[in-house]
C-alpha positions in Angstrom: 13.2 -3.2 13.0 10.5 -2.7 10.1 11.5 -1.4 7.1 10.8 -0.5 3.7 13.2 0.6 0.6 11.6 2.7 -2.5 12.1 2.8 -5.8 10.9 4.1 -9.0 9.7 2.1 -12.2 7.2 3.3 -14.9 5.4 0.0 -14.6 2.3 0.5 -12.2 3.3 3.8 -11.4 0.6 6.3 -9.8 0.0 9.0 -11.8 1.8 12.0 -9.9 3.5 9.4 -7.9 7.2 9.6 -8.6 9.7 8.9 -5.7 13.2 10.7 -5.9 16.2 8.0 -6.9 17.4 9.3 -3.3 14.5 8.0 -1.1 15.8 4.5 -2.6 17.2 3.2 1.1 15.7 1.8 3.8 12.9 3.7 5.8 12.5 2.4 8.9 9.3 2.6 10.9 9.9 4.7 14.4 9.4 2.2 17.6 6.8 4.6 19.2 4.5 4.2 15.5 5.0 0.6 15.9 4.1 0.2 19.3 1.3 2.4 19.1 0.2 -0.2 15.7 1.0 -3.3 18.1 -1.2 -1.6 21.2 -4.2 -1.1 18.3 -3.7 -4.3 15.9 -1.8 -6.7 18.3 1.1 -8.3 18.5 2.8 -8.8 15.2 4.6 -12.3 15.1 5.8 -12.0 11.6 7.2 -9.0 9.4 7.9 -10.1 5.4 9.9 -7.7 4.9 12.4 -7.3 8.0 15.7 -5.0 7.6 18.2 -6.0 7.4 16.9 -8.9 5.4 18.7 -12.2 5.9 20.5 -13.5 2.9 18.4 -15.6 0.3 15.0 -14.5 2.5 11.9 -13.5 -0.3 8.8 -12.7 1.9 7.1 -12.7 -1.0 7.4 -16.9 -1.1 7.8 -17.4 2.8 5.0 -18.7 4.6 3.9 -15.6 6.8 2.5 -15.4 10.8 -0.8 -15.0 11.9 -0.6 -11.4 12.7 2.1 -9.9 10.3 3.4 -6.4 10.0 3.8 -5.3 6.4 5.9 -2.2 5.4 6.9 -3.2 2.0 9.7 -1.5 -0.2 8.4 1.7 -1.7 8.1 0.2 -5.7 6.0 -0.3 -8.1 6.4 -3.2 -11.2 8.1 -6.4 -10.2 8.3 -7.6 -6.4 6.7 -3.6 -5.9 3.6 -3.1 -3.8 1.0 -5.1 -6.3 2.9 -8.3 -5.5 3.1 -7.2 -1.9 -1.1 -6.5 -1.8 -1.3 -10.5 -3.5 0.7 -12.0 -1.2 -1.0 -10.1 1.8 -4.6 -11.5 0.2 -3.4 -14.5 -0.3 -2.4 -14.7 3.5 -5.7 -13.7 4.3 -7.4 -16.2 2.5 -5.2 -18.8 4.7 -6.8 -17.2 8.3 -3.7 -15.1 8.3 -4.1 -10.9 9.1 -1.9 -8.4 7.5 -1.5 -4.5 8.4 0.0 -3.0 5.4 1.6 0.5 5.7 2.0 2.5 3.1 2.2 6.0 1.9 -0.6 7.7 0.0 -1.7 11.1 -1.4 -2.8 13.6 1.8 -6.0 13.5 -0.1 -6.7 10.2 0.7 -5.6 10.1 4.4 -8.2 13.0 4.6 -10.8 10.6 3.0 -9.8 8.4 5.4 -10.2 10.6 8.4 -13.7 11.6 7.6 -14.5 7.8 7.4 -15.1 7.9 3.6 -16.7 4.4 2.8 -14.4 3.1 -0.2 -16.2 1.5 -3.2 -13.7 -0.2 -5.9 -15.9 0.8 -9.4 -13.0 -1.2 -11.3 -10.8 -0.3 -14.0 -12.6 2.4 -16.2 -11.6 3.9 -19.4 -11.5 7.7 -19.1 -11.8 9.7 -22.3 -10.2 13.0 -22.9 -12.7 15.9 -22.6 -11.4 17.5 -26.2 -11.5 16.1 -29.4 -8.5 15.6 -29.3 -6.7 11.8 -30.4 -5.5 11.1 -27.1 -5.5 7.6 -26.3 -7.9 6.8 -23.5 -6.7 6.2 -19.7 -7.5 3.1 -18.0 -7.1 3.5 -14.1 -8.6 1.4 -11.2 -11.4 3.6 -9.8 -11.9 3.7 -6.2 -15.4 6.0 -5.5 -15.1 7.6 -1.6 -18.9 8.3 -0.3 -18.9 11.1 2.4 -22.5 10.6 3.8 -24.3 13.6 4.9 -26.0 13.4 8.2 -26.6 15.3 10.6 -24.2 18.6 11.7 -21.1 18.0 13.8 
């Protein structure tokens, strides 16, 4: 079955993104959301992260499949999601395809919904808006573009 486990490290946090130490276990994906990803994606013939993992398995290093089912552990900072969106590029790179499930802010999904086109503008350094001597924030930017049309 398809798992993930969470955790909770400053390092690449989120801001506002801050799991509870007791949502640190193993989250299984239901069957029905898995089928319903297989019927849509196809057939997933590898999974990087299976639960229970076998003893000395790192998905991280293992070669993956062609079609591979992603629901990494719920962390951020070492073997956390970054290393997890690598790998999954990296395996792309190779001809492989990856579908990558994770959770993310119900502002987003909305976005998503309404077909937002996603533009990465890059790390930017945000400044404070007072005079204040804050030090400056420096957060990868992703613009959404809702494009106006015509009524629904």
């Amino acid at each position: 079955m398809m798992s993930m486990i969470m955790g909770n490290r400053r390092q690449d946090r989120l801001p506002g993104f801050d799991m509870p130490k007791e949502y640190e276990i193993a989250w299984l994906t239901p069957p029905a959301v898995f089928s319903s990803l297989e019927e849509r994606f196809g057939k997933f013939d590898f999974d990087p992260c299976p639960h229970p993992r076998p003893q000395g398995f790192d998905g991280l290093i293992a070669d993956w499949g062609r079609n591979n089912y992603l629901n990494p552990p719920f962390k951020f900072g070492a073997k956390g999601i970054i290393s997890w969106v690598r790998k999954a590029i990296e395996e792309q790179e190779k001809g492989n395809s990856t579908l990558l499930v994770w959770p993310v802010a119900t502002y987003f999904d909305l976005l998503v919904q309404a077909n937002a086109k996603m533009h990465s503008l890059g790390v930017i350094e945000w400044k404070p808006s007072d005079d204040s001597n804050k030090k400056p924030m420096h957060w990868p930017i992703v613009a959404f573009h809702l494009q106006g049309g015509e009524k629904r």
